[in-house]
C-alpha positions as CSV (number, residue, x, y, z in Angstrom):
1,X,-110.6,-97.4,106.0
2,X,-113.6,-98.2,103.9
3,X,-111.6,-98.6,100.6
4,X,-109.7,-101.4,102.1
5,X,-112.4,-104.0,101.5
6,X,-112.6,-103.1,97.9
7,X,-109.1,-103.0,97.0
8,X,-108.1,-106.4,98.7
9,X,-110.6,-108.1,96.8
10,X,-109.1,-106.4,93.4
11,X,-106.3,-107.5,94.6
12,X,-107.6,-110.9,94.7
13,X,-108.9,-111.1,92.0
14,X,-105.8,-109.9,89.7
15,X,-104.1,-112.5,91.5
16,X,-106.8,-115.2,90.7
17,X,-106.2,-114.3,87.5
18,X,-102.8,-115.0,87.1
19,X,-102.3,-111.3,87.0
20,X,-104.7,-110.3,84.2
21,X,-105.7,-106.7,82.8
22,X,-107.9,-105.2,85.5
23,X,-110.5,-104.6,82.9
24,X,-111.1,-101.5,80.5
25,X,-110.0,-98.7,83.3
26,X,-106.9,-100.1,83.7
27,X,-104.0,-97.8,83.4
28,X,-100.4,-99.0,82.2
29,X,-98.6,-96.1,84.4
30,X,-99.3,-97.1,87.5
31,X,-101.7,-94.2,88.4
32,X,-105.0,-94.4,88.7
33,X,-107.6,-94.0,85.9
34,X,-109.5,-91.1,84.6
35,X,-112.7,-92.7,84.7
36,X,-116.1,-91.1,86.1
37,X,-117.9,-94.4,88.2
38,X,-121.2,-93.2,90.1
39,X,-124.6,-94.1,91.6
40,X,-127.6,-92.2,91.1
41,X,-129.0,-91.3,94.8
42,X,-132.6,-90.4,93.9
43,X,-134.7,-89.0,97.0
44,X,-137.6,-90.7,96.5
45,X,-135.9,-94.0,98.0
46,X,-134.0,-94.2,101.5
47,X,-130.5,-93.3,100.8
48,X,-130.0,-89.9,102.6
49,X,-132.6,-89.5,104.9
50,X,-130.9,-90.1,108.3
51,X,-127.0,-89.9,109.1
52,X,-126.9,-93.8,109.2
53,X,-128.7,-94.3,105.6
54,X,-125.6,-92.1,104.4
55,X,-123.5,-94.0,106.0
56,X,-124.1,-96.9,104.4
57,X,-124.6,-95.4,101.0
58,X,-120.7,-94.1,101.7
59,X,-120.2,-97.8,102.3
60,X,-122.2,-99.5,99.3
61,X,-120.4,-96.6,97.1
62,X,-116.7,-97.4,97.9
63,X,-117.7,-101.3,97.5
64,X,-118.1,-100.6,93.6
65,X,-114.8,-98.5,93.5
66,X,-117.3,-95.1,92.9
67,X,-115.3,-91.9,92.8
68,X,-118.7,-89.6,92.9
69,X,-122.3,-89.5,93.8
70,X,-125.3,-87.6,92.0
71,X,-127.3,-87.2,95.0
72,X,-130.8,-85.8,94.5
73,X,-131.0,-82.4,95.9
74,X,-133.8,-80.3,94.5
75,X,-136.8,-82.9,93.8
76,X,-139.7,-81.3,93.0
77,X,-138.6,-77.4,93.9
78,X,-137.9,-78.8,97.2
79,X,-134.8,-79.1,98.7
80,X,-133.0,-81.9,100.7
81,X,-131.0,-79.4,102.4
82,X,-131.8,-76.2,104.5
83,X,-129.8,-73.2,103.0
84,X,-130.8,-72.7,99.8
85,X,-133.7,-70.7,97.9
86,X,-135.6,-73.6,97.1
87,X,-137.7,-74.8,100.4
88,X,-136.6,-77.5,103.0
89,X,-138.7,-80.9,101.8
90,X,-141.5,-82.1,103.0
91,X,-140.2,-85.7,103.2
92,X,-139.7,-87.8,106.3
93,X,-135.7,-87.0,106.7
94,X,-134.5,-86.7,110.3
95,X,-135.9,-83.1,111.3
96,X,-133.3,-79.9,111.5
97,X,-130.6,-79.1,112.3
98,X,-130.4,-82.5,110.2
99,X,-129.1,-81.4,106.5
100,X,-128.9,-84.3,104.0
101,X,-127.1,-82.4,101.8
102,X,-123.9,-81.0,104.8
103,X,-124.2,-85.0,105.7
104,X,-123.5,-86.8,102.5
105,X,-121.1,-84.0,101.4
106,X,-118.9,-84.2,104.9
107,X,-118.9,-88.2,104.4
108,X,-118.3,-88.4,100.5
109,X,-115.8,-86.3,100.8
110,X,-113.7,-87.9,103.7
111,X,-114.1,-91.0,101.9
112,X,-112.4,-89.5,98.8
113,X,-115.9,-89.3,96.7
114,X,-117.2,-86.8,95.0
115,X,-120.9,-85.0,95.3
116,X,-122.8,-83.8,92.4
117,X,-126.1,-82.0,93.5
118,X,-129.5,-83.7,91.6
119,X,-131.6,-81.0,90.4
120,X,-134.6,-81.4,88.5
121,X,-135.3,-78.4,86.3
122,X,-138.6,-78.2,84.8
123,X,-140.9,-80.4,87.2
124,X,-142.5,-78.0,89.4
125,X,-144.6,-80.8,91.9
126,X,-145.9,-83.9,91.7
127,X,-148.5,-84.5,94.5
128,X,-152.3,-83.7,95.4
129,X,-151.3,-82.3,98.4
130,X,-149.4,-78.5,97.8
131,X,-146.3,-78.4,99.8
132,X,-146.2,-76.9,103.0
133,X,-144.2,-73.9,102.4
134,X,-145.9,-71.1,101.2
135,X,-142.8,-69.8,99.3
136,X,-142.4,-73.0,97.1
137,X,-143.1,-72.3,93.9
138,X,-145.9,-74.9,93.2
139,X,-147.9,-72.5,96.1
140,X,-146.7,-69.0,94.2
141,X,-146.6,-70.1,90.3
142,X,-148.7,-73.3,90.4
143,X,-152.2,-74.0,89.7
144,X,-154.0,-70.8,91.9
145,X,-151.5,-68.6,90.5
146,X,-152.8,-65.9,87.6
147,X,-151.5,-63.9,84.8
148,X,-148.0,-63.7,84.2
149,X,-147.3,-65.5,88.0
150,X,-148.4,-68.6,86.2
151,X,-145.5,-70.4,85.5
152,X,-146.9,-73.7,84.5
153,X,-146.3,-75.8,81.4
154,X,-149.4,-76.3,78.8
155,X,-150.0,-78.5,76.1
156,X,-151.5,-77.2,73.0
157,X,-155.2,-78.7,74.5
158,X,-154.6,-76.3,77.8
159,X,-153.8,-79.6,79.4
160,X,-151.5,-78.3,82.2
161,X,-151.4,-81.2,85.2
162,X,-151.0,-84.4,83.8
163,X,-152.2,-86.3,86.6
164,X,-150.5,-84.5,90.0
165,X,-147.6,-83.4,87.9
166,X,-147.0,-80.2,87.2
167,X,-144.0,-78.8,85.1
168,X,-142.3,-75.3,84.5
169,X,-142.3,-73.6,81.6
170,X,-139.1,-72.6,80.2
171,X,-140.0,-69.9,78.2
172,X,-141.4,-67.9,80.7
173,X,-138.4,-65.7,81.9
174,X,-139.1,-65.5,85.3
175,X,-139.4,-68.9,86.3
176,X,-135.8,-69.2,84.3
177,X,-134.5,-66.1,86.1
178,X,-135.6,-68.7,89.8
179,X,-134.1,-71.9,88.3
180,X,-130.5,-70.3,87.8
181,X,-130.8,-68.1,91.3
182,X,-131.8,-71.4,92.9
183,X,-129.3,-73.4,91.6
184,X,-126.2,-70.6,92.0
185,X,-127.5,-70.0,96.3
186,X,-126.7,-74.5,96.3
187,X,-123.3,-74.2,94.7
188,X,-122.9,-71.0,97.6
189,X,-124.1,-72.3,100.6
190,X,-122.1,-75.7,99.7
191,X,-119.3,-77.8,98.9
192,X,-120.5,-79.5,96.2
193,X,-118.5,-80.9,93.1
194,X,-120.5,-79.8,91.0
195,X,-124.7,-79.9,89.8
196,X,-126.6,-82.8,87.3
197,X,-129.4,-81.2,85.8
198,X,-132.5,-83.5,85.2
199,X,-135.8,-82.4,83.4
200,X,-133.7,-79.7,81.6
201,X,-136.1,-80.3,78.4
202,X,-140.1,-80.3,78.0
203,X,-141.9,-82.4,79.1
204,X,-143.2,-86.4,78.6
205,X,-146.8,-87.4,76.7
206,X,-146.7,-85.7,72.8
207,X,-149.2,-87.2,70.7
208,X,-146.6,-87.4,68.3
209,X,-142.8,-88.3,68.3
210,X,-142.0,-86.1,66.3
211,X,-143.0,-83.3,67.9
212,X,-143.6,-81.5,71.4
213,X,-147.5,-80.6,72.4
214,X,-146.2,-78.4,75.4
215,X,-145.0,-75.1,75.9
216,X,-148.3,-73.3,75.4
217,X,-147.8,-71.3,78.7
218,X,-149.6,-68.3,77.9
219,X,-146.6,-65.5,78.2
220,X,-144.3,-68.5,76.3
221,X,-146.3,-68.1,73.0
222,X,-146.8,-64.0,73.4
223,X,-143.0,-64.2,73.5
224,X,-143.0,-66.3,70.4
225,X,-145.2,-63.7,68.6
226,X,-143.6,-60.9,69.5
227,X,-139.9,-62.6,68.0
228,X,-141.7,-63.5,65.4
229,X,-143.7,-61.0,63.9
230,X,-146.7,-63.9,63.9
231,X,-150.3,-63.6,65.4
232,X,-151.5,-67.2,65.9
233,X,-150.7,-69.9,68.2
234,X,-148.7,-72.0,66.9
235,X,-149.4,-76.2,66.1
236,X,-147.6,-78.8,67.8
237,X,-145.4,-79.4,64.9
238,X,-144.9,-76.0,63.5
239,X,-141.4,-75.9,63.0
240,X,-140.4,-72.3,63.7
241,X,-142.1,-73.1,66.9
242,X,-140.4,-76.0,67.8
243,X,-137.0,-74.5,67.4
244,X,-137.9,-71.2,69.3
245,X,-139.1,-73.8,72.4
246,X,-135.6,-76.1,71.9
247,X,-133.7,-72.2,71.9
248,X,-135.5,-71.4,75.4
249,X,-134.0,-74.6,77.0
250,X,-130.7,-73.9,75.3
251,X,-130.8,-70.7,76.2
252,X,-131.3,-71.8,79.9
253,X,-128.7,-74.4,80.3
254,X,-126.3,-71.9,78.9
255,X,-127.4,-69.3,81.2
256,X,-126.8,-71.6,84.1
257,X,-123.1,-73.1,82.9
258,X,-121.9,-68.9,83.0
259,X,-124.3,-68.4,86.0
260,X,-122.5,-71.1,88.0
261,X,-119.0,-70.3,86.4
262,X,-119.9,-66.9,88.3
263,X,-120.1,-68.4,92.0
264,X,-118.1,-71.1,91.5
265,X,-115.9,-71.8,88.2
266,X,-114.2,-75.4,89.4
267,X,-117.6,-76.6,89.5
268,X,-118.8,-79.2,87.2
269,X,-122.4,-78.5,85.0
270,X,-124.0,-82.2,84.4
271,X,-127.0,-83.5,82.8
272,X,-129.4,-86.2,82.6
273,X,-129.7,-87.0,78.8
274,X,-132.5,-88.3,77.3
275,X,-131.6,-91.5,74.7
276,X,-135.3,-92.7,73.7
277,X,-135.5,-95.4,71.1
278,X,-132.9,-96.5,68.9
279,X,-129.7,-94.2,68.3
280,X,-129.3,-91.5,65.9
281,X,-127.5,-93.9,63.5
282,X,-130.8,-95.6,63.0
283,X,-133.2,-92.0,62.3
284,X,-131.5,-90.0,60.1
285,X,-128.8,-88.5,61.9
286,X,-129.1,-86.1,65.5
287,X,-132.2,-84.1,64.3
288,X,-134.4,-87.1,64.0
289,X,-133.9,-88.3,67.6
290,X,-136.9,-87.8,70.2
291,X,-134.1,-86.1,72.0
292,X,-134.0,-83.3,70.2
293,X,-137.9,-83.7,68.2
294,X,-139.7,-84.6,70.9
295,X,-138.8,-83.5,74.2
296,X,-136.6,-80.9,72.9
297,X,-133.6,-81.1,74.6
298,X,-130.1,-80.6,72.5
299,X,-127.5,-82.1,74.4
300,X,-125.3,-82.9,71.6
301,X,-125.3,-79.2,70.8
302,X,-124.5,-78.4,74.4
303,X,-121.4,-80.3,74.4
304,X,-120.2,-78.3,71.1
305,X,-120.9,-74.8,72.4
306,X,-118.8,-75.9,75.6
307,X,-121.9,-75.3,77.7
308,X,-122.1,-78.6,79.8
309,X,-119.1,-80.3,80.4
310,X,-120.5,-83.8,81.3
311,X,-123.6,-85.5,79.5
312,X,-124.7,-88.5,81.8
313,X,-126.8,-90.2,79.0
314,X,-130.1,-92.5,80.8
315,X,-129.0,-95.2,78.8
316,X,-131.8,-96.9,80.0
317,X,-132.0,-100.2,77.9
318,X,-133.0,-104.1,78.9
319,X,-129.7,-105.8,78.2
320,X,-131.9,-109.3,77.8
321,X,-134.3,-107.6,74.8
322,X,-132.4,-107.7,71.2
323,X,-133.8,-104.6,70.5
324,X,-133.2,-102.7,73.5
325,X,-129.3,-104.1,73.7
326,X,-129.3,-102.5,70.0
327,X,-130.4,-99.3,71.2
328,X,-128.4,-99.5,74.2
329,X,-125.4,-100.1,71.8
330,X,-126.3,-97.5,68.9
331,X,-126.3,-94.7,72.0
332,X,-123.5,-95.8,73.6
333,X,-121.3,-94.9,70.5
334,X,-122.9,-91.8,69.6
335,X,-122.2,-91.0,73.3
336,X,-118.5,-91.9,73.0
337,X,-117.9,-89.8,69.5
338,X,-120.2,-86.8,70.5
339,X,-118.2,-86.2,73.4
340,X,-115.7,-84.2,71.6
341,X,-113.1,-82.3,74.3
342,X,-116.1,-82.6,76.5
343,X,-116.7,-85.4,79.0
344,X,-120.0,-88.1,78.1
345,X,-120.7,-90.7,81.1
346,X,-122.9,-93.7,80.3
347,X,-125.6,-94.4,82.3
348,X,-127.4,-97.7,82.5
349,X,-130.5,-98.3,83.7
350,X,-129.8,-101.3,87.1
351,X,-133.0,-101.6,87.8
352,X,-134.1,-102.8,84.5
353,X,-131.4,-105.7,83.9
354,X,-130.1,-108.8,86.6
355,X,-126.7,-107.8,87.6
356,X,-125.1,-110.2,84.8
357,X,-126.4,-107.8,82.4
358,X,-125.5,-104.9,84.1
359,X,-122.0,-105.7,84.4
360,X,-122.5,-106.5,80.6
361,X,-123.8,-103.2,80.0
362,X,-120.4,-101.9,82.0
363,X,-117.8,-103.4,79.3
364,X,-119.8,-102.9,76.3
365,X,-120.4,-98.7,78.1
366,X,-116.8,-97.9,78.4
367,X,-115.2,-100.6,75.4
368,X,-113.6,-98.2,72.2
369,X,-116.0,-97.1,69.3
370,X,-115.0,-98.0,66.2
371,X,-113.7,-94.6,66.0
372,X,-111.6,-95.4,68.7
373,X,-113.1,-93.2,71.4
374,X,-114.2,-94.2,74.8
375,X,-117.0,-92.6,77.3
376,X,-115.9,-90.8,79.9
377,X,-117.7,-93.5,82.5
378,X,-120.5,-94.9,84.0
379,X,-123.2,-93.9,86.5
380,X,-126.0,-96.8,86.9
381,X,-129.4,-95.9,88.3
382,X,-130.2,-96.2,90.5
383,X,-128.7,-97.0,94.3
384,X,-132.0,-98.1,95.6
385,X,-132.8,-100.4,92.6
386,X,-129.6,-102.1,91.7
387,X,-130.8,-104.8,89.7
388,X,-134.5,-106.4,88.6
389,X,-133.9,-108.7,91.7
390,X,-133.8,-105.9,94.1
391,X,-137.8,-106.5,95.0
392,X,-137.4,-110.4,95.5
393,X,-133.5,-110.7,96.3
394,X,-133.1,-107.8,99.2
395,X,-131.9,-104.2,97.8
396,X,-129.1,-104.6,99.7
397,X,-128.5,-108.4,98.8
398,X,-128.1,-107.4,95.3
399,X,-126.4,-104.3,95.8
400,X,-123.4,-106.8,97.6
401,X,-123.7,-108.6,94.4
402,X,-123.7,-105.9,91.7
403,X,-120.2,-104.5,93.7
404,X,-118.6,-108.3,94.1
405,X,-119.6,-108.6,90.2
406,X,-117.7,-105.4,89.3
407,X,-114.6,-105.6,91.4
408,X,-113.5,-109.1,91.6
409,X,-112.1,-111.1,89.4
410,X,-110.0,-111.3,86.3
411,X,-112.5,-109.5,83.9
412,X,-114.0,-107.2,86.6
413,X,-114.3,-103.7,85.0
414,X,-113.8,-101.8,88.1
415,X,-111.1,-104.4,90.1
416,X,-109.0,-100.8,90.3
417,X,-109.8,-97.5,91.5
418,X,-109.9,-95.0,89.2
419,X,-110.3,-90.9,89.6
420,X,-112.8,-88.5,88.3
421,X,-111.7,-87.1,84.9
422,X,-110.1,-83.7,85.4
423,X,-111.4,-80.1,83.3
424,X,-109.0,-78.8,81.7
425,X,-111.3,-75.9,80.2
426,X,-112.0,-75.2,84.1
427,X,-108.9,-76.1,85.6
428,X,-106.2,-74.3,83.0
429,X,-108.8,-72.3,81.0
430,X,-107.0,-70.8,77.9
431,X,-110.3,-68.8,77.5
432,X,-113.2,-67.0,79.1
433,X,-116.7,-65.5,78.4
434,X,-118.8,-62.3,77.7
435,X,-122.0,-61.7,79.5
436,X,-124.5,-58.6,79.2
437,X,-128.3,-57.5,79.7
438,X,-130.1,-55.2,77.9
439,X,-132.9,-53.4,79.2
440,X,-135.2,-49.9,79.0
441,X,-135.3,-47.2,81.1
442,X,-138.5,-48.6,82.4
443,X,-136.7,-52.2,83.7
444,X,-138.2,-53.4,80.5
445,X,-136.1,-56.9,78.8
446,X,-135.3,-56.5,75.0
447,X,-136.5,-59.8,75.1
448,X,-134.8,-61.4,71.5
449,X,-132.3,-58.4,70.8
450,X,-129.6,-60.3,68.6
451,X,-126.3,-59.4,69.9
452,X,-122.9,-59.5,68.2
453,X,-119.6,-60.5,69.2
454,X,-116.7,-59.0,66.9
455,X,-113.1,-59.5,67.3
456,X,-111.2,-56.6,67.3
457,X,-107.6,-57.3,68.4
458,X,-107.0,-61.1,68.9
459,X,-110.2,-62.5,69.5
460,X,-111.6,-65.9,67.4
461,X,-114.7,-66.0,64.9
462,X,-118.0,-63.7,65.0
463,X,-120.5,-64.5,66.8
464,X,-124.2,-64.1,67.6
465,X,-126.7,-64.8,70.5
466,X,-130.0,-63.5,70.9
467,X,-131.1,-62.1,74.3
468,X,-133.7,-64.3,76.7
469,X,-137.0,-62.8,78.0
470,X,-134.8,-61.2,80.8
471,X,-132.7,-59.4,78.5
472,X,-129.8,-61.3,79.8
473,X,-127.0,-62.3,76.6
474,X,-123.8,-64.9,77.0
475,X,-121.3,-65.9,75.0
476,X,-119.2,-69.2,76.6
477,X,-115.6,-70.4,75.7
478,X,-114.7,-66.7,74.0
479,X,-110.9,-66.5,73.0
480,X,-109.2,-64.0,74.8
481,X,-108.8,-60.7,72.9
482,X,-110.9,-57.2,72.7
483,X,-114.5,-57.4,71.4
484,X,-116.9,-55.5,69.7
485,X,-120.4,-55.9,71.1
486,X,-123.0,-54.6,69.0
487,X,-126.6,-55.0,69.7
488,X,-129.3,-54.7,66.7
489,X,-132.2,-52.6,68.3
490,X,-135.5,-53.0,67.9
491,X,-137.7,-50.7,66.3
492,X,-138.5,-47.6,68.3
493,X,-135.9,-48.4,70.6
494,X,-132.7,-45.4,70.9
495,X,-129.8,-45.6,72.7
496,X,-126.1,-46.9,72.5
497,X,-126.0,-49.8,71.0
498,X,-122.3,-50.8,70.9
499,X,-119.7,-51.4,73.6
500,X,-116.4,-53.1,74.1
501,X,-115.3,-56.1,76.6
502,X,-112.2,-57.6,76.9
503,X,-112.0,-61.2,77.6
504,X,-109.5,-62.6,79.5
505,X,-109.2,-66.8,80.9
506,X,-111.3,-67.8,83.0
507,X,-113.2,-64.6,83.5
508,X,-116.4,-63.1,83.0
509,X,-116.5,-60.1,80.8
510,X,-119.3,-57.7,81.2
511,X,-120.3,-55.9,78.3
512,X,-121.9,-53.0,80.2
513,X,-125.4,-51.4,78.0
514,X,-126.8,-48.2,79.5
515,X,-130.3,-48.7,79.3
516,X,-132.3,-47.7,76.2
517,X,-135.0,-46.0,75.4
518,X,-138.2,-46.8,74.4
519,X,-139.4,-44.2,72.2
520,X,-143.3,-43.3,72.4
């Protein structure tokens, strides 16, 4: 019933128009299509709180002919739901049995929408006051915690809370081992679409642009010596250094795509991606972005190795500004060509622009790059902000006039519904993946051990991946065939260092090591 509203008043408007093009998502078959249209539900705003908030974010959805929802799940290590191994928030939702999470998953999905569970990565808290439970990880790795239990962030300076934020470090293994536990016990315990990783990079506030100050947690740069034969600590812009703290965030994201492909493989890996500043076609290509300089975070590279399947870039740009609208144009065609036979969704910033400009933003987000490619979508952040208005107009006021704006009429970009884009990699995978550990006798990681892939029969190309601080390895989008896998030991470390799997599609293959030994 609640799609009926929106599709009369396409209807409507295709008729007002004398039967014009529905806009760029029209499809010339009949069908609907393939186009990813979403609202970011951030849990710092009402939205989910109470069944009747998700009610009428169902409602508000549907008016803008949506298809999904990222809906904030995991904030700050706490979790708007109850079964999972992050903690239950401490925020003023309706008390349990109440689950935000069960609630807007049993609506979306009655309604024909799909949920995408919001979970921010590498922000551990963000309050003076702890959290309540004594398991969350701001109480057991924050601020009181010593040693190697300290997973916090550092800047070069020891800074380590900037303000009340805090942040995890994502080269310290065992706050990487929670992250993908965390996130795999959500994609268990329910029926989500899929997850949209936030904060999966370091963090905000380098002196330079060029350049990350943080990482400096004190078992991240002993890991760094020891893979590096170095002794000191490393500057800010040291390069070896920056590229072994870029490898650690890789290196996680990667071990999340093949740790969720392991509870769930139909479900879809998203990211928030960071666009600062003007487009790679204005900085001297990818490398000189403050994407992958500054905060670290190589997206584009993810979406070659096969290891997130949707980017959702924060396109966040002022429409009204002639730089910003340059900006917002340079990213949106990287977007659209970087994609490759991955999925990229542009995401515009609502709250920054009236809704004229937003609607604006729409066209010009999903219109054809000169290399004739096209972005998978939209997603606008945010649902509780959905234009500059929202503070004088009424939230809801311009909500109504953000969905009116991009359903009705003859140039309406979203007059017609349209369907999430499908996987093929996921739904008909015509390959599959290899995943090991290596470890001592003693439990201890080979932290950095390279490991090789060979094809023996069948099989594609070589390859190489180096082994994280858990002595956990993965190799994603394999061709099927038998493999050699053939790890180069450390010194002073005996044992069997070669093994076979055989990868078939859509499966895992473990290449099994007996542990080694460390010799005295």
């Amino acid at each position: 019933m609640r799609r009926i509203l929106p599709t009369l008043l396409a209807c409507l408007g295709l008729l007002c128009g004398g039967l014009a093009a529905a806009g760029p998502a029209a499809a010339d078959d009949g069908n609907p299509p393939e186009q990813w249209r979403s609202y970011w539900v951030d849990a710092f705003n009402e939205g989910i709180y109470t069944p009747d908030q998700v009610d009428a974010l169902i409602d508000d959805a549907l008016a803008v002919n949506a298809n999904a929802l990222i809906v904030q799940t995991a904030r700050r290590y706490d979790c708007f739901c109850n079964r999972a191994l992050y903690p239950r928030t401490d925020a003023a939702v309706d008390p349990a049995p109440y689950d935000p999470l069960d609630e807007v998953i049993a609506e979306a999905h009655a309604a024909g929408l799909e949920v995408h569970a919001w979970v921010n990565v590498n922000t551990m808290w963000n309050s003076a006051t702890p959290p309540t439970s004594p398991d969350h990880v701001f109480n057991q790795h924050g601020p009181t915690a010593q040693g190697a239990e300290r997973w916090l962030n550092k800047k070069a300076d020891g800074t380590e809370l900037v303000g009340a934020n805090a942040y995890i470090d994502p080269g310290h293994p065992a706050a990487v081992e929670y992250v993908v536990s965390a996130i795999q016990s959500i994609v268990a315990e329910y029926d989500v679409d899929g997850i949209n990783l936030d904060y999966i990079r370091y963090p905000d506030g380098s002196a330079q642009t060029t350049h990350s100050d943080w990482g400096y947690n004190d078992v991240s740069v002993a890991r760094f010596q020891e893979a590096t034969g170095r002794t000191d600590v490393p500057a800010p812009a040291d390069q070896q250094w920056g590229d072994w703290r870029r490898d650690q965030v890789t290196g996680l994201v990667r071990r999340i795509y093949l740790g969720l492909w392991e509870v769930d493989p139909t479900a879809r890996l998203s990211m928030d991606a960071i666009t600062y500043g003007y487009g790679p076609q204005s900085v001297g290509g990818w490398e000189g972005t403050r994407t992958y300089a500054e905060v670290l975070q190589d997206w584009d590279g993810w979406l070659d190795e096969g290891i997130m399947d949707t980017v959702v870039t924060m396109n966040y740009k002022r429409n009204w500004q002639p730089d910003q609208a340059r900006m917002f144009s340079e990213w949106s065609e990287y977007l659209a060509d970087a994609q490759g036979d991955r999925q990229a969704v542009n995401g515009p910033a609502l709250y920054l622009n009236a809704v004229d400009d937003s609607v604006a933003q729409v066209t010009e987000a999903l219109a054809p790059t000169e290399a004739g490619n096209t972005a998978a979508g939209w997603s606008g952040y945010s649902y509780a902000n959905a234009s500059m208005d929202a503070a004088t107009a009424g939230a809801d006021a311009e909500r109504q006039r953000l969905a009116e704006a991009l359903t009705t009429g003859p140039d309406a970009p979203f007059a017609q519904e349209a369907e999430v884009p499908g996987m093929d990699w996921k739904e008909a995978p015509s390959d599959g993946h290899v995943t090991g550990e290596l470890t001592l006798r003693n439990g201890t990681p080979l932290d950095g051990a390279e490991v090789t892939l060979t094809p023996l029969v069948g099989g594609g190309d070589e390859q190489t991946r180096s082994a994280d601080g858990s002595g956990w390895f993965g190799f994603a989008h394999v061709d099927p065939g038998l493999y050699l896998v053939t790890v180069d030991l450390p010194r002073g470390v005996v044992g069997a260092p070669v093994t076979v799997a055989r990868v078939t599609r859509g499966e895992i293959a473990e290449a099994d090591f007996p542990p080694f030994v460390g010799l005295p």
